[in-house]
N, C-alpha and C positions, 0 to 999 in steps of 0.2 A: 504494500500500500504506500503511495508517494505522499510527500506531505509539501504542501503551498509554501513556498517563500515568504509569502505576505500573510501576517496575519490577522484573524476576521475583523471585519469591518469594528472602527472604535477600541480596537484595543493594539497596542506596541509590543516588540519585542527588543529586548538588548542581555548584551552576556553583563555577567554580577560582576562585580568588584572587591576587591576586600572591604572597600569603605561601604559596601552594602550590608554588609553583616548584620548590623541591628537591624535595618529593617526587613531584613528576612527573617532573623530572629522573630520580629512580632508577628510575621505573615504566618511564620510556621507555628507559633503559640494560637494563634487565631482557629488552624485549621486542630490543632492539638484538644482546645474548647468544643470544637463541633464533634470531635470525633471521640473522646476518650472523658471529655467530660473537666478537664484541667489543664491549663498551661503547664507541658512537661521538658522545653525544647533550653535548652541554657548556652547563652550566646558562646561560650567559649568555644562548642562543639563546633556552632557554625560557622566561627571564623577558622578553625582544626579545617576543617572539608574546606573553606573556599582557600585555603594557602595550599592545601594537600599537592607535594610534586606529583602525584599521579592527574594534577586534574591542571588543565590546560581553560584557565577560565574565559577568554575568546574564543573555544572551539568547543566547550563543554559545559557551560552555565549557560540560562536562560532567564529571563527575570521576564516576568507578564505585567504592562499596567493596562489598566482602564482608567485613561485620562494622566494624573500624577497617583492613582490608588496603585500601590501593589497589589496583582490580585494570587500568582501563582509563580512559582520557582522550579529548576528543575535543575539537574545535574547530571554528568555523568563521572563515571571510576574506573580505573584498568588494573585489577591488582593481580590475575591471572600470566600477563604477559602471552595471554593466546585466545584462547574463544569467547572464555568468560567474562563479562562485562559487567557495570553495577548501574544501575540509575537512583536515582530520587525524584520523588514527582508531587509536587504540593499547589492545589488549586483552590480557591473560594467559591464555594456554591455560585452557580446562578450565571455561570462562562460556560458551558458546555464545550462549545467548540474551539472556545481560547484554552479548554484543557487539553484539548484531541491536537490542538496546535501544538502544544510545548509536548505532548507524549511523541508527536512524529518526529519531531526534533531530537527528543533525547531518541526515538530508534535507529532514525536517519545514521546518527553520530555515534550511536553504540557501534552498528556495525561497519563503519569506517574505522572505527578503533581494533575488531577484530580482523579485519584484512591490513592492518597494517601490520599485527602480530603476526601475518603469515596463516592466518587460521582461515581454513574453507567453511567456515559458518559462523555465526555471531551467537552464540545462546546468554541472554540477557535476564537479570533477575531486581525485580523493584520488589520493595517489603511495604505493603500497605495495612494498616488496620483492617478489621474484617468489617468495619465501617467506615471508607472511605467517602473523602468528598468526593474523589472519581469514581464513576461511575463503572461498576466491574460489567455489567454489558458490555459500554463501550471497549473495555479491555478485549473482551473474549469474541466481540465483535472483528478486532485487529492480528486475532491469532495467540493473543493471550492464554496463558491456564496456569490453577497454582500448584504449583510441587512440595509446599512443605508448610505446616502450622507449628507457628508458634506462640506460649502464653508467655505473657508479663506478670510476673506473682513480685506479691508486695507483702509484704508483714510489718505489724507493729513490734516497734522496739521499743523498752524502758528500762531504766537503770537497777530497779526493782525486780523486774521479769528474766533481766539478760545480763547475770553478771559477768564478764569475762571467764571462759572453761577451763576448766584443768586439762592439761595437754593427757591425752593416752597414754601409758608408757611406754618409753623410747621416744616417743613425738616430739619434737622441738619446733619451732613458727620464729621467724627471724625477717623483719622487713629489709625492704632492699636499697640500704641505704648506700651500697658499698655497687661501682662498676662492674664489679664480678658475680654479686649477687643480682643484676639486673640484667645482666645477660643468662645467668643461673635459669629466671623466672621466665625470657623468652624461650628457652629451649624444653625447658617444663612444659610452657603453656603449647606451643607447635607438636612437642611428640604426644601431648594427651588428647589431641582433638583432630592428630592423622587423618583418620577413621573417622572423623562428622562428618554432613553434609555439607559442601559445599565449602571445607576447609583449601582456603588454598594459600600453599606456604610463603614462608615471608622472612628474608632475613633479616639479622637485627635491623639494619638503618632502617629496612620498611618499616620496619615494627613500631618503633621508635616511633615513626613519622607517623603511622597510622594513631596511635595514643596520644599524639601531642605532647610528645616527651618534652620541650620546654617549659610546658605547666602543669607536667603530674608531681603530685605528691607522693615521692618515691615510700614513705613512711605508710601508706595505706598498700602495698603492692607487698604478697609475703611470699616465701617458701617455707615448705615444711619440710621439714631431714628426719629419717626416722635410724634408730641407731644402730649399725649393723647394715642398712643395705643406703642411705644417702638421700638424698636429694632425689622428692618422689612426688611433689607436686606444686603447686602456684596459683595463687589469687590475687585477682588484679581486682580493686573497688577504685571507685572516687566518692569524693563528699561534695553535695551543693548545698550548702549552707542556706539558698535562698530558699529555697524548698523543705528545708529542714529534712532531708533525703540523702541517704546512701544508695550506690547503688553496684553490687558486681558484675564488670562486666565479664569477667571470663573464670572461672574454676575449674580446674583440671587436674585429674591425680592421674599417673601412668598408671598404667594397664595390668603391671604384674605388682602395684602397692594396692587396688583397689580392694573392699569387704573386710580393710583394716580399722573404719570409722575416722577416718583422715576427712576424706570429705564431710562430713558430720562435724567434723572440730573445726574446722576451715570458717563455717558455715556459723556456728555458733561463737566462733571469735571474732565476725562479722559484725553478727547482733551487738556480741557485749559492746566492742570497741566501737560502732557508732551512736547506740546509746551513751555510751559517755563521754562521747564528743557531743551530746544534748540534741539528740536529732529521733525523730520519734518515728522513721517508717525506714524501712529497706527493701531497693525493686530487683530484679536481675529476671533475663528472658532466658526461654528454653524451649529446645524444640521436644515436640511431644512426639516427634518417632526415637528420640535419642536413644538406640539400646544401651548406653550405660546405664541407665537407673536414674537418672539426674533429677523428671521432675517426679520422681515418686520421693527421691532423698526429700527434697524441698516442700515438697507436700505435707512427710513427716514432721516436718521440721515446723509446718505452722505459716507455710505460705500460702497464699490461695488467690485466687484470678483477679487482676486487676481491667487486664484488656486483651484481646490476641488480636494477632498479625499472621497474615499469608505471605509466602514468598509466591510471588507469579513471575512467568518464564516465558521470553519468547525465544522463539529459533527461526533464524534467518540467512539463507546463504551469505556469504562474505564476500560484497561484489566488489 
């Protein structure tokens, strides 16, 4: 399906900026209100993706107004280096076809990105709420379909409910304050999640880059070493203070440490320590085909549904 140069009548297009950041920022809290019920979107990530060296922001931002209104964003990613591509797509009710504009765009340019990797097809993946402002017809109208659910589970934490865990024995937890141990925690987090879907690898600098390693707080990121076999797995959280919110993004224990309750301690050293950093809720997503067990741990553990997200997939030759 080709998509128009000119986009519909009354409304512009132009690629983002870095100094767009905030108000994409609000665009995306906007569409975050309709869809999920709360502004969940915090600017630092946005200006993260719009510096990201993977993203070429003349050849792979989109910004939508209607008049001077922003109304929609879009992006594209390469972090494959061959087929795989990444989008983002964020629209305001009420543009239909100013969304169908900025989707042809990001497909247009996903798969110009896959033929320049050399790759004979583009297979392209956008992660939307399962209540999107875009319209999933229109998706599946275009060749769309989704390949994979995933939940956002959120729990309350308090200082009273979640006090920091007694480590299992032999288990030690050591943040990664130290160069060695931040590399330690990339090579943890890459061999535990081999075998996900849709894991594709990354060496440190990417890694780094993808985190926005110039503003993590290396103090929330740990390894755990168990005594006798080593350094056996890694958790990556952040803190956003404005939301009073923790949140993990990544947990991973290797394969031959797992049904030792490491994950379990990870998870409740989570709680204690951002409860008493005074923060009263903690989120982390998960795919519900995971066969490691992940969201049954978390379920245990007293998480439960905040919102889900599909992953949708398109496939397209690489012309």
């Amino acid at each position: 399906m080709t998509t128009s140069p000119t986009p519909p009548q009354g409304l512009t297009v132009r690629p983002a900026t870095l100094d767009d950041a905030e108000a994409v920022c609000v665009l995306l809290n906007e569409v975050d209100l309709l869809e999920i019920g709360r502004a969940d979107t915090e600017l630092a990530l946005v200006q993260a993706d719009l510096k990201h060296p993977d993203v070429d922001l003349e050849r792979d931002s989109w910004l939508l107004f209607d008049g001077d209104l922003l109304v929609g964003y879009a992006l594209v990613w390469d972090e494959s280096g061959g087929e795989r591509v990444n989008g983002d797509h964020y629209v305001l009710p009420g543009r239909p076809q100013g969304a169908l504009h900025l989707l042809g765009l990001l497909e247009a340019r996903a798969t110009e990105r896959a033929a320049a990797n050399g790759a004979a097809r583009a297979v392209v993946h956008l992660d939307l709420t399962t209540k999107p402002t875009l319209d999933p017809a229109d998706l599946r109208a275009r060749g769309w379909r989704t390949v994979r659910h995933y939940k956002v589970l959120e729990r309350r934490v308090g200082v009273d409910a979640d006090p920091l865990p007694q480590a299992p024995p032999g288990v030690a937890l050591r943040p990664c304050l130290s160069e060695e141990d931040r590399r330690r925690a990339h090579v943890l987090l890459q061999e535990s999640f081999t075998e996900h879907f849709d894991h594709q690898p990354r060496t440190y600098a990417q890694w780094l880059d993808d985190i926005d390693a110039e503003n993590v707080d290396w103090s929330l990121i740990w390894v755990a070493h168990v005594e006798g076999i080593g350094d056996v797995a890694a958790m990556r959280t952040r803190d956003n203070p404005a939301s009073s919110a923790g949140w993990i993004g990544n947990l991973g224990v290797l394969a031959e440490a797992r049904g030792r309750g490491i994950g379990s301690h990870l998870l409740r050293h989570a709680f204690g320590h951002y409860a008493a950093l005074g923060r009263d809720r903690i989120g982390l997503g998960v795919d519900t085909d995971n066969s490691s067990g992940a969201l049954a741990l978390y379920e245990r553990h007293g998480m439960t549904l905040d919102h889900a997200v599909d992953t949708w997939e398109l496939i397209r030759p690489a012309a």
